[in-house]
C-alpha positions as CSV (number, residue, x, y, z in Angstrom):
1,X,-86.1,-21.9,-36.9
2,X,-89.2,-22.3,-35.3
3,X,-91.3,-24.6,-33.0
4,X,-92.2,-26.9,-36.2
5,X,-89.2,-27.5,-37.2
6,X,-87.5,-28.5,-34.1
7,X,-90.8,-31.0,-33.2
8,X,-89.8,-32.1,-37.0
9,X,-86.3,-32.5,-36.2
10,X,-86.9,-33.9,-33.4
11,X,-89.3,-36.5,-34.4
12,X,-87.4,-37.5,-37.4
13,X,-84.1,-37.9,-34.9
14,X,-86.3,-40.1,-33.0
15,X,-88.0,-42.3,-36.0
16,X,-84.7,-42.6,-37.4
17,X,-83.1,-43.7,-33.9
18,X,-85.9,-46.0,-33.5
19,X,-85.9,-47.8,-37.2
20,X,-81.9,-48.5,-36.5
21,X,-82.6,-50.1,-32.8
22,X,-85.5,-51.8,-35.0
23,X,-82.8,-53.0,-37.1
24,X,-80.0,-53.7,-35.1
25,X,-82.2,-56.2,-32.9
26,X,-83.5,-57.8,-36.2
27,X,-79.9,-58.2,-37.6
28,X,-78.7,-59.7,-34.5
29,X,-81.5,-62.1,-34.3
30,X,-80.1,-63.4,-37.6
31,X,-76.6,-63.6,-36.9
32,X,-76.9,-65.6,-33.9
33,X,-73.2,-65.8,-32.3
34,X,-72.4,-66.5,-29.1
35,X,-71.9,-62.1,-28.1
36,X,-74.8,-61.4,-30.4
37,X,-76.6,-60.1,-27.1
38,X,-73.4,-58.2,-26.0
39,X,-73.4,-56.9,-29.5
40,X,-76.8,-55.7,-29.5
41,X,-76.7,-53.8,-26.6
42,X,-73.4,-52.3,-27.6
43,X,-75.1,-51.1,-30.7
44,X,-78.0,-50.1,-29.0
45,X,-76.2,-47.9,-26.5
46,X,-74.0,-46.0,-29.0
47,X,-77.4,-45.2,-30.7
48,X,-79.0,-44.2,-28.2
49,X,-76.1,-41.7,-26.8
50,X,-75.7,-40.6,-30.9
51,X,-79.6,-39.5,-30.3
52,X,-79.2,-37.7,-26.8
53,X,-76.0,-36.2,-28.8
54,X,-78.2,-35.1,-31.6
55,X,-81.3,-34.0,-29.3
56,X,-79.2,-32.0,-27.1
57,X,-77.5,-30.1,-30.4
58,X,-80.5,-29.5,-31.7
59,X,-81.5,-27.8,-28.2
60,X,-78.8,-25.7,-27.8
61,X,-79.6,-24.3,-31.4
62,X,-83.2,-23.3,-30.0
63,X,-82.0,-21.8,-27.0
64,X,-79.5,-20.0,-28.8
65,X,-82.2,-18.9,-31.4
66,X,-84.6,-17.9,-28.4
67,X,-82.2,-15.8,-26.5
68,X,-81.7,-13.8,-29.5
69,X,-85.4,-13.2,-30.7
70,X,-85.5,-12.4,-26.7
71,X,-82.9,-9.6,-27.0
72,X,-84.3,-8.6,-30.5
73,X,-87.8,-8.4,-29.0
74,X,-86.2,-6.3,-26.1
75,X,-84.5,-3.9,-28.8
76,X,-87.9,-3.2,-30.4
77,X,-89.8,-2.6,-27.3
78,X,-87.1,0.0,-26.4
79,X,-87.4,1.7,-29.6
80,X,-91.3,1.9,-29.2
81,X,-91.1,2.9,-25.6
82,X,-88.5,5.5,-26.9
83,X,-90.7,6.5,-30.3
84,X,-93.8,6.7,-28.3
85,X,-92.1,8.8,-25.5
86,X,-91.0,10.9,-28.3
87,X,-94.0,11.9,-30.1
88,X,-95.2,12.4,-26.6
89,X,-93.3,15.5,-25.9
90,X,-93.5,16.8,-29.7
91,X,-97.1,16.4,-30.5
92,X,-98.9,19.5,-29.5
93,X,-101.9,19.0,-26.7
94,X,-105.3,19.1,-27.9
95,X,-107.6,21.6,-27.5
């Protein structure tokens, strides 16, 4: 996965987090009980922890996709440096 689709991921985690506080806080507006604050905030925290859960998923997936394209990246440098140091000792000099 790359860059854009983690920023994608990310920012749609984010909208969607947003729209449900959005709507929590307009739902409990209308309800109006005597815990509708309590209830609110109770809602709004599990939300909220649900998005730092989803965030920090999505996180450990890039790391783990970036510590691999690092070690493949590492793998093909080797192969060059040993290719290159190759043709080095079999190519003929000029004259």
């Amino acid at each position: 996965m790359d860059l854009l689709t983690l920023v994608f991921a990310t920012g749609t985690a984010l909208s969607l987090g947003a729209m449900a506080l959005v709507g929590v806080r307009m739902w409990t507006r209308r309800v109006r009980g005597p815990n509708t604050q309590e209830i609110a905030d109770l809602v709004t925290q599990q939300l909220r922890q649900e998005i730092r859960d989803a965030l920090a998923g999505a996180l450990e997936e890039r790391e783990s996709e970036f510590e691999e394209l690092h070690e493949r990246i590492d793998f093909a440098e080797r192969l060059l440096a040993q290719r290159s140091g190759g043709d080095r000792q079999t190519t003929p000099p000029r004259a």
